[in-house]
N, C-alpha and C positions, 0 to 999 in steps of 0.2 A: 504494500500500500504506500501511495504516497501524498504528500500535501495538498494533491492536485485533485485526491479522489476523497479530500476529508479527516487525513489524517495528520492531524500536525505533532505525531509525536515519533512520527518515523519510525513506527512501528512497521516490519516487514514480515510478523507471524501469519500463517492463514489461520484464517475465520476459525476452522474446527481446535483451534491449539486453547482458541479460549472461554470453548463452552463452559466453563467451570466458574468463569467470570462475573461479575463480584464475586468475591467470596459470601457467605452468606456469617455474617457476624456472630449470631444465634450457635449456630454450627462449632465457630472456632471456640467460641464461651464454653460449650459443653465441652467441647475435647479437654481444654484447659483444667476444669472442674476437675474430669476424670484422672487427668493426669495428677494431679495435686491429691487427688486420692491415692491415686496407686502409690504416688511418693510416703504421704505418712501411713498408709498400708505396710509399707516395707518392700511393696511388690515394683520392685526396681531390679535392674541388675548391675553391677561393677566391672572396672576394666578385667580384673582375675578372673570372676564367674564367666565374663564371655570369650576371654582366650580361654578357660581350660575349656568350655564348650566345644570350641569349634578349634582346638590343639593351636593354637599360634602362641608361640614360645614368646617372653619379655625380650624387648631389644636390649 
């Protein structure tokens, strides 16, 4: 796209890259929530919990 067609932020994405567009604020709030739960839940993971998971040795 370009300035000539409307877009004066020189955006070059097509159309389909930003159906997702706005985000929907309601949405992120809740994730947030949830995450902030899971955090004082304890249900987090750490750098050691997820190399010994998936074997990647400390540098």
């Amino acid at each position: 796209m370009t300035e000539e067609n409307g877009d004066t932020q020189g955006c070059s994405s097509a159309p389909g890259e930003l159906d997702d567009w706005p985000i929907d604020v309601a949405d992120v709030r809740e994730s947030l929530r949830e995450a902030e739960a899971d955090i004082a839940a304890g249900r987090t993971f750490g750098e050691d919990e997820i190399r010994a998971r998936y074997g990647v040795p400390r540098k």
